[in-house]
DODOTOR-106921 format. One record per residue (C-alpha): x negated, y, z; chain. Coordinates in pm, 1 decimal, decimal comma, always signed. Each point is the difference from the previous one (the first is absolute). Layout:
BEGIN
[[X; Y; Z]; A];
...
This chain:
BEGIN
[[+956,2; +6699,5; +1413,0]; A];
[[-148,2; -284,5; -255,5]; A];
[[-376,9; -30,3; -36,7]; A];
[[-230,0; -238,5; -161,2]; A];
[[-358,5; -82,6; +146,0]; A];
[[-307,4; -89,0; -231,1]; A];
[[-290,5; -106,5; +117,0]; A];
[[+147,2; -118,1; +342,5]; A];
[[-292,9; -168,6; +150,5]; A];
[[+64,8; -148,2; +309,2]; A];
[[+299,4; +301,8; +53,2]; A];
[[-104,9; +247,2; +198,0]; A];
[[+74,4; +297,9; -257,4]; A];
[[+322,9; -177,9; -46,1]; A];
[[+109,3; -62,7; +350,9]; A];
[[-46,0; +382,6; +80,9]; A];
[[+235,9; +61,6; -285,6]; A];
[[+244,3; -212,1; +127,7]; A];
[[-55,7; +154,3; +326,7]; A];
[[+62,0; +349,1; -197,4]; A];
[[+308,4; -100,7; -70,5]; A];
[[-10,5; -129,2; -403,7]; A];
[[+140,4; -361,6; -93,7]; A];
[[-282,4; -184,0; -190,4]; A];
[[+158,9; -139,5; -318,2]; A];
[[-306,9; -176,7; -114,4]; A];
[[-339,6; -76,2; +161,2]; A];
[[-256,5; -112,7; -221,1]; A];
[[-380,3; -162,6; +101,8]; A];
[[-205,0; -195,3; -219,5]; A];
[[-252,3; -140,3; +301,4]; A];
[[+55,3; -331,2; +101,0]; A];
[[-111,9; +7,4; +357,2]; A];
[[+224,7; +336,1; +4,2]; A];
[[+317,8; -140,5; -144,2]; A];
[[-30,5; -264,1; +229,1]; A];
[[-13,5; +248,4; +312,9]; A];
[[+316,3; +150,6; -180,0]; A];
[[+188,6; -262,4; -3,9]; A];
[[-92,0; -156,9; +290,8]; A];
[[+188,3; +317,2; +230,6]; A];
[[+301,3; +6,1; -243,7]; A];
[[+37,6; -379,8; +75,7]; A];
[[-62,3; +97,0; +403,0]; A];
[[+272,6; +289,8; -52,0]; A];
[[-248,6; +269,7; +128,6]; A];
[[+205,3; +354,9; -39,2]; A];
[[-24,0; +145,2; -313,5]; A];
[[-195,9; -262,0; -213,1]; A];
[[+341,2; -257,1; +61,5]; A];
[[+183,8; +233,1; -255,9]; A];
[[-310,8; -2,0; -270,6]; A];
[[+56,5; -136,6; -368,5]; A];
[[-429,3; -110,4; -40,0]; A];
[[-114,0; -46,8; -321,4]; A];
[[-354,4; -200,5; -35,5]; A];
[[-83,5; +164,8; -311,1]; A];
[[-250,7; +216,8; -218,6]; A];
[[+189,9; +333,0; -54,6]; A];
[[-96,3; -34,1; -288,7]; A];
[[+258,4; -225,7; -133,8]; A];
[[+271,3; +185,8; +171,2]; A];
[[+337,5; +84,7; -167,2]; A];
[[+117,2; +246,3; +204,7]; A];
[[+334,5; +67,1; -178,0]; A];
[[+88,6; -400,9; +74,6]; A];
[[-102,4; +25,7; +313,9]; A];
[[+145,9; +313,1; +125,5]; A];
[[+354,8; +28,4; -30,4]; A];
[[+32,0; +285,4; +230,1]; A];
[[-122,9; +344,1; -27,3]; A];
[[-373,2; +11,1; +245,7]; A];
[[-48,6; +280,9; +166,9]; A];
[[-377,7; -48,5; +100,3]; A];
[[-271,6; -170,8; -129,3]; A];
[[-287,8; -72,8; +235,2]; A];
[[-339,6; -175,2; +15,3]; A];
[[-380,6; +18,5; +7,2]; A];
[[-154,9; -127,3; -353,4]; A];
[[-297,3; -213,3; +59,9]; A];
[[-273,1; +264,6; +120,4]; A];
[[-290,8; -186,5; -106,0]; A];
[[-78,5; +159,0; -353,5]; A];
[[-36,1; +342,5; +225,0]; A];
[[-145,7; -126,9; +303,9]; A];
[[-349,6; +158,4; +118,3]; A];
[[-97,0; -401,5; +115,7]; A];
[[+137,9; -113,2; -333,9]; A];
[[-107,4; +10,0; -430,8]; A];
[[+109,1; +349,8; +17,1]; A];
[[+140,4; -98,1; -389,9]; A];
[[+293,6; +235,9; +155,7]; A];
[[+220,5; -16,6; -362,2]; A];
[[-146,0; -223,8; -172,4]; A];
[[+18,7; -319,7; +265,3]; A];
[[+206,5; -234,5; -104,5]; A];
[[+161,5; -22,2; +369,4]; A];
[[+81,0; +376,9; -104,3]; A];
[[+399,5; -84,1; +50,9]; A];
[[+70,0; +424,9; +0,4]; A];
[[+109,5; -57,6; -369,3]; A];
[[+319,7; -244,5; +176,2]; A];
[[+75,3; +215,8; +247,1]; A];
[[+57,2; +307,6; -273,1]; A];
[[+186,6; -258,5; -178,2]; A];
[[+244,3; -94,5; +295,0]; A];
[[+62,5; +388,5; +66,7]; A];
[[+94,8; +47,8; -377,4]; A];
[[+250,8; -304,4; -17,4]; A];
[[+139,7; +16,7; +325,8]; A];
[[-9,8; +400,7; +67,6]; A];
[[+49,5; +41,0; +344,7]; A];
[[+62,0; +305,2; +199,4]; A];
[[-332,0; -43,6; +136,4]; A];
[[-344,2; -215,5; +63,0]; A];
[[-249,0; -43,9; +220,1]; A];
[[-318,1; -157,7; -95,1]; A];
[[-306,5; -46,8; +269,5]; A];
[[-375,2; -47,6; -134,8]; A];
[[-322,3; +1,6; +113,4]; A];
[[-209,7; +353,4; +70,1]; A];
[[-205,6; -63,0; -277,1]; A];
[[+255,4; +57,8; -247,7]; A];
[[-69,1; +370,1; +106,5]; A];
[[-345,8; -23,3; -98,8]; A];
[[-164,3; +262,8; -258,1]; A];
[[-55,0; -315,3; -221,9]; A];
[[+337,1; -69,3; -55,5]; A];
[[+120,3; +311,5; -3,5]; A];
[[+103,9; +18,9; -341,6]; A];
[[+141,7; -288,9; -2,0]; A];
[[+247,4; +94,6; +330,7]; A];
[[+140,1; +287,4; -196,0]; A];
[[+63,0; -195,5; -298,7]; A];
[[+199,3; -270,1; +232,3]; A];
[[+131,6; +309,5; +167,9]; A];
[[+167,9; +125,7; -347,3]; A];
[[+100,3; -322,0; -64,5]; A];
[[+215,2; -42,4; +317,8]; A];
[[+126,3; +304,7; -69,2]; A];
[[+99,5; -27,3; -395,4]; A];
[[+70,1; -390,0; +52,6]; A];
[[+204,3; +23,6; -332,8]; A];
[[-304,1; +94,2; -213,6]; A];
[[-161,6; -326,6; -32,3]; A];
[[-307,6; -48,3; -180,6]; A];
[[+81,0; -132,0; -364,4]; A];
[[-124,9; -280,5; -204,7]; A];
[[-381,2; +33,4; -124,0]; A];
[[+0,2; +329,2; +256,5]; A];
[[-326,5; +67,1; +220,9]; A];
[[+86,8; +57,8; +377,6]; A];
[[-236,2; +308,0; -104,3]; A];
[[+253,4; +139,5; -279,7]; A];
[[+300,7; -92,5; +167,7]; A];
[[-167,9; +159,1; +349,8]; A];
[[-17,6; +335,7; -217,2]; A];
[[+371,4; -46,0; -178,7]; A];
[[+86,4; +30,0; +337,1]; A];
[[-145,9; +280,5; +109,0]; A];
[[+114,5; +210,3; -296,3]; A];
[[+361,7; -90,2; +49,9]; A];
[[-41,2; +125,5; +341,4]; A];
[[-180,2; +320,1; -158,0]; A];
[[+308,6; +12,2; -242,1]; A];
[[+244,6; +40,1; +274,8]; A];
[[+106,4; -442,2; +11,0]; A];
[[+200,0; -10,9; +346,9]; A];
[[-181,3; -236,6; +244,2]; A];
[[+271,1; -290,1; +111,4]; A];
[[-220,3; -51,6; +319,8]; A];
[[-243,2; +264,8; +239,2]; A];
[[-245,2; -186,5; +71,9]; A];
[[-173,1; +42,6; +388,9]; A];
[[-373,6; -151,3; +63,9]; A];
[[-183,6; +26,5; +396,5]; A];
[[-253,9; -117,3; +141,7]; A];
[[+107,5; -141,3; +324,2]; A];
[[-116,9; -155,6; +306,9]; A];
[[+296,2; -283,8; +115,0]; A];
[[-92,8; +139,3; +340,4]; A];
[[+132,9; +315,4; -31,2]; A];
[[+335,4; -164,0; -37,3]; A];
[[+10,1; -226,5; +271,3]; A];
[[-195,7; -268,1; -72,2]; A];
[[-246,2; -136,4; +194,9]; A];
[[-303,2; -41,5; -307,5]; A];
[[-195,7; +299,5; -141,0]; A];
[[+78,7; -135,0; -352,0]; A];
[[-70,6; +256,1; -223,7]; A];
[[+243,0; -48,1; -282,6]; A];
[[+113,9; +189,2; -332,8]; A];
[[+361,7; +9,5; -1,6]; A];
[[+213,7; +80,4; -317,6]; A];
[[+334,6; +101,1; +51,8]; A];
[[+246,5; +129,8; -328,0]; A];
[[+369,8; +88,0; +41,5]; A];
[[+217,5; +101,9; -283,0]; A];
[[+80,4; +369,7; -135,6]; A];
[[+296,1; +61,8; +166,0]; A];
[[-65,1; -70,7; +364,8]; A];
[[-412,3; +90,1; +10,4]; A];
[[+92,5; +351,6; +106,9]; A];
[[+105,7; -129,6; +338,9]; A];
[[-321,9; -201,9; +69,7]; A];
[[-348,7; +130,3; +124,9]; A];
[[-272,4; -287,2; +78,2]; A];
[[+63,6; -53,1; +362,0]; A];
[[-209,6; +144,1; +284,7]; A];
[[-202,5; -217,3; +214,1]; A];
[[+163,1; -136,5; +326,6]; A];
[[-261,0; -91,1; +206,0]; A];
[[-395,7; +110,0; +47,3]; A];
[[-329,0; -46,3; +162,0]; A];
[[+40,7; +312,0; +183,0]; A];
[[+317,1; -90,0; +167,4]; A];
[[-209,4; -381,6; +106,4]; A];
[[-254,8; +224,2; +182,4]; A];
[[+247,2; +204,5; +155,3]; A];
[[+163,3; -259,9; +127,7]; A];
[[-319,3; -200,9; +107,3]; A];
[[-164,3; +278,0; +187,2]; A];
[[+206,4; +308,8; +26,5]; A];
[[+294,1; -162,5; +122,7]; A];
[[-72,6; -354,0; +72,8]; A];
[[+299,7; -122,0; -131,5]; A];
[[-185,4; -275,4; -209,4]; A];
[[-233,6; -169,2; +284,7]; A];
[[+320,3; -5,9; +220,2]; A];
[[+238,5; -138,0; -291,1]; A];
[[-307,6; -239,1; +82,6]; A];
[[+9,3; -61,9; +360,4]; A];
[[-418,2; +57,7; -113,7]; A];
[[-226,8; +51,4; +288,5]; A];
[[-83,8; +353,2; +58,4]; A];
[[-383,4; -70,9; +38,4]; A];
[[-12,6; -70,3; -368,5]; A];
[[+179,3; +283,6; -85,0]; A];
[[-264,6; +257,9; -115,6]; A];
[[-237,3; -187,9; -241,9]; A];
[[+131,8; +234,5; -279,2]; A];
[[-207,2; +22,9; -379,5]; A];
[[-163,7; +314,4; -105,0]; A];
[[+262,7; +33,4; -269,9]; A];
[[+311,4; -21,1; +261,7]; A];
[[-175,6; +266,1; +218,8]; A];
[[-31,5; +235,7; -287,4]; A];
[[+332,7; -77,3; -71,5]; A];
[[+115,1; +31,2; +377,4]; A];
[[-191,6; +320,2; +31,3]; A];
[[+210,6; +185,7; -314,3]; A];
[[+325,9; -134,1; +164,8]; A];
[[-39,6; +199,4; +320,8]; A];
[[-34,8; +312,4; -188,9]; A];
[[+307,6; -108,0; -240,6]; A];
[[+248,3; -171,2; +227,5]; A];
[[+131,5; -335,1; -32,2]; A];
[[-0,9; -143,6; -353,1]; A];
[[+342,3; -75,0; -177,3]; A];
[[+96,9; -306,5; -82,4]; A];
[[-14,2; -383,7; +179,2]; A];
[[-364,6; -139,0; +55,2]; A];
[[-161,7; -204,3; -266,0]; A];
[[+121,9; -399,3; +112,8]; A];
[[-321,3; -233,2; +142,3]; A];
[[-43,9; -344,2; -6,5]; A];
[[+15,0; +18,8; +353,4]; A];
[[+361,3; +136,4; -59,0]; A];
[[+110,1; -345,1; -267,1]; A];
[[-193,1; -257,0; +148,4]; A];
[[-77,7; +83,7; +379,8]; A];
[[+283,3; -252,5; +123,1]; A];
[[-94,6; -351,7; -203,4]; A];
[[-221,1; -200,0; +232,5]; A];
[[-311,1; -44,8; -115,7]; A];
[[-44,3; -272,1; -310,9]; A];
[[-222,6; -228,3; +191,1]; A];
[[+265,0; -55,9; +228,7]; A];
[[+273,9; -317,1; -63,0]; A];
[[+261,3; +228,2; -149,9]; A];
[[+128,9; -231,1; -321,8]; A];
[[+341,3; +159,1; +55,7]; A];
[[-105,8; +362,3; -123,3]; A];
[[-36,9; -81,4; -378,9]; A];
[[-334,7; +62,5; -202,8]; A];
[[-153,6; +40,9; +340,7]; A];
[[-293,1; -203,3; -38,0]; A];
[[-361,4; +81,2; +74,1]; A];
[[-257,6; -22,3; -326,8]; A];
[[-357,6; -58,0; +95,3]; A];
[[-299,4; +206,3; -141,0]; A];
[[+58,4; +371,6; -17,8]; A];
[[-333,7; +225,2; -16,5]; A];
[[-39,4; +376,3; -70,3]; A];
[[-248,4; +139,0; -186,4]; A];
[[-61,1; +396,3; -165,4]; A];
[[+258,5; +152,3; -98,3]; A];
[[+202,8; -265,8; +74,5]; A];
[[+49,6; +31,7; +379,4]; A];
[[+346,5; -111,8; +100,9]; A];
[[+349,3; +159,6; +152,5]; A];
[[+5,5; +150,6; +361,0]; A];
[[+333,5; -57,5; +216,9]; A];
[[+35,5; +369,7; +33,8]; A];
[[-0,9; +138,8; -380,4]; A];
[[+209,1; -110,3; -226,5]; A];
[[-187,8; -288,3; -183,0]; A];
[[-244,6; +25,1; -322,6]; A];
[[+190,5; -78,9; -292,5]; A];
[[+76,2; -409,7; -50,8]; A];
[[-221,4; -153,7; -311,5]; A];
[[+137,9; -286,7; -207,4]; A];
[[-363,8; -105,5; -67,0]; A];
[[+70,5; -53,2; -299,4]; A];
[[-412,0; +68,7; -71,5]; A];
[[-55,4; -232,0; +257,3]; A];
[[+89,1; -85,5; +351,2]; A];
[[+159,2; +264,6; +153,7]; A];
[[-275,6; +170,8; +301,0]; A];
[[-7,9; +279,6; +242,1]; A];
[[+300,3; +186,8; -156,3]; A];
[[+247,0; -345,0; +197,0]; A];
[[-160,5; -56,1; +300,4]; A];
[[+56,0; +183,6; +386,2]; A];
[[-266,6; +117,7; +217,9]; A];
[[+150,9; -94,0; +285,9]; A];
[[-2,0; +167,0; +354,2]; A];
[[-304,6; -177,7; +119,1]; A];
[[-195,6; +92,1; -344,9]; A];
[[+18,9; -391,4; -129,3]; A];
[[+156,9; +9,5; -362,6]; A];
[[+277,7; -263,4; -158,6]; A];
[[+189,7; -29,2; -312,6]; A];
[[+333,3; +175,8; +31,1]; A];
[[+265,0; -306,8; +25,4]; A];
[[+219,9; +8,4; -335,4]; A];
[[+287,9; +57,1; +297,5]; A];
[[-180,9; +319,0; +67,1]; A];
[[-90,4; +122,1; -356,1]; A];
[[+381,9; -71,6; -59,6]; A];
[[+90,4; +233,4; +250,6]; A];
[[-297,4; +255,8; -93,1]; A];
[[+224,1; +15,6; -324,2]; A];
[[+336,0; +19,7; +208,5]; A];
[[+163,6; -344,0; -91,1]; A];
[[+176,8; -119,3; +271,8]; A];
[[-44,9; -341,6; +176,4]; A];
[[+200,6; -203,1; -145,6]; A];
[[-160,9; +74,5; -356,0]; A];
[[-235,2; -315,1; -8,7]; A];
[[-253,8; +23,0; -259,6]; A];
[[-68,0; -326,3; -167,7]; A];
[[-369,3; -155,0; -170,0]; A];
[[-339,8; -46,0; +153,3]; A];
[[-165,4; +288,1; +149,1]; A];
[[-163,7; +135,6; -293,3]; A];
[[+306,9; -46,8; -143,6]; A];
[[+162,0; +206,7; +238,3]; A];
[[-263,0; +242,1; +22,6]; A];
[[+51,3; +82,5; -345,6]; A];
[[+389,0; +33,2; +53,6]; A];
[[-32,1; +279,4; +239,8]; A];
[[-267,0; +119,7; -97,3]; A];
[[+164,8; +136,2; -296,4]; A];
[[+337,4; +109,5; +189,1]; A];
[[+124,8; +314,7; +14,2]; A];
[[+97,5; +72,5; +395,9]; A];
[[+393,5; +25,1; +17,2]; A];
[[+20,3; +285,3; +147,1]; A];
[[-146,8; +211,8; -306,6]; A];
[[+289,9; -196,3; -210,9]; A];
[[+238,9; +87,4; +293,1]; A];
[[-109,5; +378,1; +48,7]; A];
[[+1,7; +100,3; -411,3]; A];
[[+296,0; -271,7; -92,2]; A];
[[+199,6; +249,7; +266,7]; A];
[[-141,7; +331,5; -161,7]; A];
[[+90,8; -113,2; -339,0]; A];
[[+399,3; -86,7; +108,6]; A];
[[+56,5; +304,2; +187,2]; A];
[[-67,6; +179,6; -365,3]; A];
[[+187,0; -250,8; -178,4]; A];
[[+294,5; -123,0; +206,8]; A];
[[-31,5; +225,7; +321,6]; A];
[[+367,7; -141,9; +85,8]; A];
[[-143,5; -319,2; +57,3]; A];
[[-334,7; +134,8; +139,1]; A];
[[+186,9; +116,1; +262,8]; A];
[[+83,4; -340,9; +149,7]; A];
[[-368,2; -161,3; -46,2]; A];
């Protein structure tokens, strides 16, 4: 199954694709700093990214009918999120970053079987509301472009009176709220996901259920103890449990054991790299960075959660949201090894650039396993044949 990637980033959205089982056809990043990262692990061979054809580009200058000579049967990527971030101009629309307009435009020329497009939370927001149901008819009537000298307001209402008229939608168009936690990985990054697959196969799919929960991490910490001893983590230290997991604990042993797998810690993706101040040059992006401080709201990751949600800084340097608390209480900087695997790259992914650099890499990733988990649910609807063997 063929699929392009916009907006690649430093690939994590596009190496859980892969994963899913689609053949990337074109990957396209405009970042420097990113397309060097890019290239750097298809030179090194790294699984996956060996087999990419990345374009350095603005998609805006994309030909997609020269490019493509093969029918796609996915689009995916994550538009730059800053025109609807809450830290950002909140210009949502009318940003010029606002690159929503391309990715309509790469659905209508390439017209896949289905998309998947990740964004920040505060696309959801009541201020932008408007606007999310006017790209929301858009994805789904990608044929009825705006015309020349047309306002986005006139064409926004041609669109909904076709739909009024009885106009056939090519696409049904899916939009959650979700928490990359609840599918497996180890971030509470609350995310808005957008997910459209064509007429003929959207009967078969329903938004999938969450896999893994809170609920089942208590459980397992201090129902069961399956966690601590996963842990070999001394039973002494055992019960120092927040007033939120004992309300939680205390629902459970009326209900029964939750369904589903535990939420994944840091504890869980990092708890076997030595520690960064430690010699350890052969574990790549490893290194120790000086300097990290907490402060309100801003108060770090602890080992047994899964961590606060990684910030870019891109309005300024990144604080409490990529740094530990360690066991002892002392804070650090997450290593960029660690923040890789906080967004489920594997090892030998090497991010290149300084640390801000870096920071600002993975701090805009998507974790691979949300591309991984949804890349699967959308190719058991459209090729369940070959869903079967991913």
């Amino acid at each position: 199954m063929n699929s392009i990637e916009l907006f690649a980033g430093c690939g994590g959205l596009a190496l859980g694709i892969s994963e899913a089982g689609f053949k990337h056809q074109l990957v396209v990043e405009i970042n420097d700093h990113a397309c060097t990262t890019l290239d750097l692990n298809k030179n090194r061979k790294v699984k996956h990214v060996a087999d990419w054809p990345i374009l350095k580009d603005d998609v805006r200058n994309i030909d997609y009918a020269s490019i493509c000579t093969t029918s796609i049967d996915l689009i995916s990527g994550g538009p730059p999120c800053q025109p609807f971030s809450i830290g950002g101009s909140h210009k949502g629309p009318k940003d010029k970053r606002n690159m929503w307009p391309e990715a309509i435009r790469c659905v209508r020329e390439v017209r896949p079987k289905g998309f998947i497009f990740e964004n920040v939370k505060g696309l959801l927001r009541p201020a932008f509301a408007r606007y999310l149901r006017y790209l929301t008819f858009q994805l789904s009537y990608p044929e009825l472009t705006i015309m020349e000298n047309e306002t986005h307001a006139k064409h926004f209402s041609r669109l909904i009176k076709y739909q009024k008229q009885g106009g056939l939608a090519e696409y049904s168009v899916f939009i959650n709220d979700i928490n990359t936690a609840d599918y497996g990985a180890a971030q509470k990054r609350n995310r808005a996901l957008i997910i459209g697959i064509r007429k003929e196969y959207a009967d078969k799919f329903s938004f999938p259920a969450k896999t893994h929960s809170r609920e089942a991490l208590v459980w397992s910490k201090y129902k069961t103890g399956e966690y601590w001893n996963k842990h070999n983590f001394p039973r002494k230290n055992r019960n120092n449990i927040s007033v939120e997991d004992k309300r939680i604990l205390d629902k459970l042993e009326t209900k029964g054991a939750p369904v589903g797998e535990p939420w994944i810690t840091v504890r869980d993706v990092i708890g076997d790299l030595p520690s960064p101040l430690s010699k350890c040059e052969q574990i790549v992006n490893h290194e120790y960075h000086p300097g990290a401080r907490i402060y309100v709201g801003h108060t770090g990751s602890i080992l047994d959660e899964p961590a606060k949600a990684l910030k870019a800084g891109d309005h300024g340097v990144p604080g409490g949201e990529n740094i530990l608390v360690q066991q002892n209480g002392r804070v650090r900087y997450f290593t960029i090894r660690e923040m890789a695997r906080l967004q489920g790259l594997p090892d030998e992914y090497e991010i290149t650039g300084a640390w801000v650099n870096s920071i600002k890499q993975l701090g805009n990733a998507v974790p691979m396993q949300i591309g991984a988990f949804f890349g699967k649910a959308m190719l058991k609807v459209i090729n369940p044949i070959t869903s079967k063997d991913t």
